[in-house]
Structure formats: C-alpha cells, structure tokens
C-alpha positions as CSV (number, residue, x, y, z in Angstrom):
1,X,0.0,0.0,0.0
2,X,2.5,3.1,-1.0
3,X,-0.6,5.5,-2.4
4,X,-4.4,5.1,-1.1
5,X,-6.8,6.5,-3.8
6,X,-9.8,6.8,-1.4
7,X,-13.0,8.8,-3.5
8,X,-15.6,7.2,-1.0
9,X,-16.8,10.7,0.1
10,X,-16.6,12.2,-3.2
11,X,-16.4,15.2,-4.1
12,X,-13.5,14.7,-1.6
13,X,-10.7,12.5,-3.3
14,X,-8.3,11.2,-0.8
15,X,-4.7,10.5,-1.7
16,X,-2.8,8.4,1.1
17,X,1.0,8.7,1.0
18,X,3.0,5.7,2.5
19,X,7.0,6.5,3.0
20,X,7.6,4.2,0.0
21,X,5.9,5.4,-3.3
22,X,7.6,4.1,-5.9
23,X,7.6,5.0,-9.8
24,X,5.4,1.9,-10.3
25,X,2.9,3.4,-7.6
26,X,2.5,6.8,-9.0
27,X,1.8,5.9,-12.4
28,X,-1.1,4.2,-11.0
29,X,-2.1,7.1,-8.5
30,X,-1.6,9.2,-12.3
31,X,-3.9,6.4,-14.5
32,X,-6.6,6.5,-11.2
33,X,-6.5,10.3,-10.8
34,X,-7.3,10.2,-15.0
35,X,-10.5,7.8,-14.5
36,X,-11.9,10.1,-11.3
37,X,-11.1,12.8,-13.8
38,X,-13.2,11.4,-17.1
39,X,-16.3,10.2,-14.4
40,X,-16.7,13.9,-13.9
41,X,-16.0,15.1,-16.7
42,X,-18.8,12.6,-17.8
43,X,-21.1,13.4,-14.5
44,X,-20.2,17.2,-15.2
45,X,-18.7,17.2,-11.5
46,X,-15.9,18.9,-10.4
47,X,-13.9,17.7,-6.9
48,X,-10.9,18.7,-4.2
49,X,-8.2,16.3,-4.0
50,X,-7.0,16.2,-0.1
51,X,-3.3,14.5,0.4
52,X,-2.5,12.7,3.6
53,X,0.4,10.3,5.0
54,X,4.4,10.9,4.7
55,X,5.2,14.2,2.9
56,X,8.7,12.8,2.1
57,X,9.4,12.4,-1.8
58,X,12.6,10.9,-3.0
59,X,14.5,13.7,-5.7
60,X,13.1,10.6,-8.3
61,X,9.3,11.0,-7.2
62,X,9.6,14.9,-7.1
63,X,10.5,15.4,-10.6
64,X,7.9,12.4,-12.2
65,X,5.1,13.8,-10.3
66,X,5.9,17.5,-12.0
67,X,6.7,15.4,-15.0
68,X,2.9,13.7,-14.5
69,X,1.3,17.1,-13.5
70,X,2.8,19.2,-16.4
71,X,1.2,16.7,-19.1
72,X,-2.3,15.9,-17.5
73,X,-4.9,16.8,-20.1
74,X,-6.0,20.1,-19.4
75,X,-9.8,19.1,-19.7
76,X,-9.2,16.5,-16.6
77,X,-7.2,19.1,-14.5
78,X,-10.3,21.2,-15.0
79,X,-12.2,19.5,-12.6
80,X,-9.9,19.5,-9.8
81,X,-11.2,22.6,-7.6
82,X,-8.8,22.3,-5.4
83,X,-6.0,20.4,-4.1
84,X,-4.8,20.1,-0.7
85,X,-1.4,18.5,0.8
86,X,-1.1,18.1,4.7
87,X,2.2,18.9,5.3
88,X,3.9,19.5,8.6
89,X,7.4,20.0,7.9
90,X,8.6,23.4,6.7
91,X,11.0,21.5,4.7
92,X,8.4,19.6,2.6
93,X,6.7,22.8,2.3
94,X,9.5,23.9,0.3
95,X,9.8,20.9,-2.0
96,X,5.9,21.8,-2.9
97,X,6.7,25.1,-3.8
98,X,9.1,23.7,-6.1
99,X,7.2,21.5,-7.6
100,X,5.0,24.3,-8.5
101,X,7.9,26.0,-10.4
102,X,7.9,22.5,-12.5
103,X,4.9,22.7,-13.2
104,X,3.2,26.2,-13.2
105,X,0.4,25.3,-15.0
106,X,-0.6,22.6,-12.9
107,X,-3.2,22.5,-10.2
108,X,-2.1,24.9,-7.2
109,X,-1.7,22.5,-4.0
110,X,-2.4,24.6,-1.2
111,X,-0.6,23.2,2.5
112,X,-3.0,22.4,5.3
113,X,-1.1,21.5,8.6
114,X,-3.9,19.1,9.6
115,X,-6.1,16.6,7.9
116,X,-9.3,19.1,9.5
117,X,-7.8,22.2,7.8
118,X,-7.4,20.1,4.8
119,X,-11.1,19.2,4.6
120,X,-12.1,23.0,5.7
121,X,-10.1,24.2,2.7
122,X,-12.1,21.7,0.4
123,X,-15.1,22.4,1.6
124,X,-14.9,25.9,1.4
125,X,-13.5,25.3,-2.4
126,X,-16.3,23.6,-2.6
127,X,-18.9,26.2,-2.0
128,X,-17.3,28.6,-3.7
129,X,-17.6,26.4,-7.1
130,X,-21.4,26.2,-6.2
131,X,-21.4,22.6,-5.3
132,X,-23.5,21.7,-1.7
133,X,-21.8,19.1,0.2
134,X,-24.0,17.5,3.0
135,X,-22.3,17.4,5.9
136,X,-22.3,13.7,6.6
137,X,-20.2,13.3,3.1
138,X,-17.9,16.1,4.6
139,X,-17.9,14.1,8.0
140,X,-17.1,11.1,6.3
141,X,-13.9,12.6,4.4
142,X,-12.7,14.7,7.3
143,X,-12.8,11.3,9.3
144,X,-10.9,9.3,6.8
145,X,-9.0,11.6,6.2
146,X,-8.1,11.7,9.6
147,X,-7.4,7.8,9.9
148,X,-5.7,7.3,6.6
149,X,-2.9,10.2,7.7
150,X,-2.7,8.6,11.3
151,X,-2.0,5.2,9.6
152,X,1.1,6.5,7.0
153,X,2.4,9.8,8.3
154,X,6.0,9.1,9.6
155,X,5.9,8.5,13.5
C-alpha cells in the first residue's frame, strides 16, 4: 500500500502517501486520478483532491510527479477545484513550492497542517464552485481523512 486512492466521500478524493511510493505506484495514483477525472467530466462534476500520509518524496518521485502534473490533459485538470497536501514539515513545504515552479500550469496545492484544515479548505473550495456538500459526506472525508494520515504519516 505506497498511495491510497480513497473517492468514498466524493467530491473529496483522498490520496494516502506511504514513506515508500515508488515510480510503479505513481503511475497508478496518475492512471486513477485520470478515471476520477473522465467520471466527472462525464457526470459534469468537479472535486478537491485532499493529500495525507508521509510528505517525504525521494528527488526521483519529485521530478515524475511535476513530470505527470505538467502533461495531464488540461480538460481532466479542469475539474480539480482544489487540491490540498497536509504537510507538517517546513521542509516539505519547500519541495511543494518547487514542484509548482515544474509545473506552473498545474493544479495549485495549497498546505494544510492538519487533515481538519485540509477538509475545511475543500469544503470551502467547494462552496465557492457552487457545489453543496451535505455534511455527513464532509464528516465522512474529514474522518478518513483523519485515519488514513494517522495510519502512513511518519511517527
């Protein structure tokens, strides 16, 4: 289990970091983000992705995920309203921001230092896009959310 795809509270899609990713394993989280991403564009949804676990990237996984960002169809990126990364460490904070430079047309990923303020973020992403998210869908992504980053965050 290196990345969790989790979409069970959708409009909230959940990625779950473990502290080994693997090319292999982000291909896949790339392929799965694409089918989320053609369902909506199908359903005419839109959704917030919410990243949890270990923030730590090898120099290797950096550079294919701005690789994989830079070239995801533009139509799929389109319904990604917002993306949030819990990250704790200033440190990974910085690799973020330069993984934006990689890939400045790719979706912003704003930090959130908790899985909560992760899900506030969304939610508020959310509203602001016009979409209404009953509150036991955002109960049920704030508490996975919650679990999933307890189980793979770095101890």
């Amino acid at each position: 289990m290196a990345i969790v795809v989790d979409e069970d509270a959708y409009p909230f899609v959940l990625q779950g970091f473990a502290h080994t990713k693997g090319e292999p394993a982000l291909h896949e989280l790339f392929a799965r983000m694409s089918v989320i991403a053609k369902r909506a564009i199908g359903n005419d949804t839109v959704h917030v992705v919410v990243a949890v676990g270990d923030e730590r990237f090898t120099a290797a996984e950096r550079k294919l995920l701005a690789e994989q960002m830079a070239i995801a169809p533009k139509d799929e990126v389109a319904r990604v309203v917002g993306a949030f990364a819990v990250i704790e460490s200033s440190f990974a904070r910085g690799v973020l921001t330069a993984l934006r430079w990689l890939s400045p047309d790719s979706i912003p990923v704003v930090t959130a230092s908790t899985p909560d303020e992760a899900i506030d973020l969304g939610l508020a992403r959310l509203t602001a896009h016009g979409v209404a998210v009953p509150a036991t869908v955002s109960g049920s992504a704030r508490a996975a959310a919650k679990k999933l980053h307890a189980a793979l965050r770095p101890r």
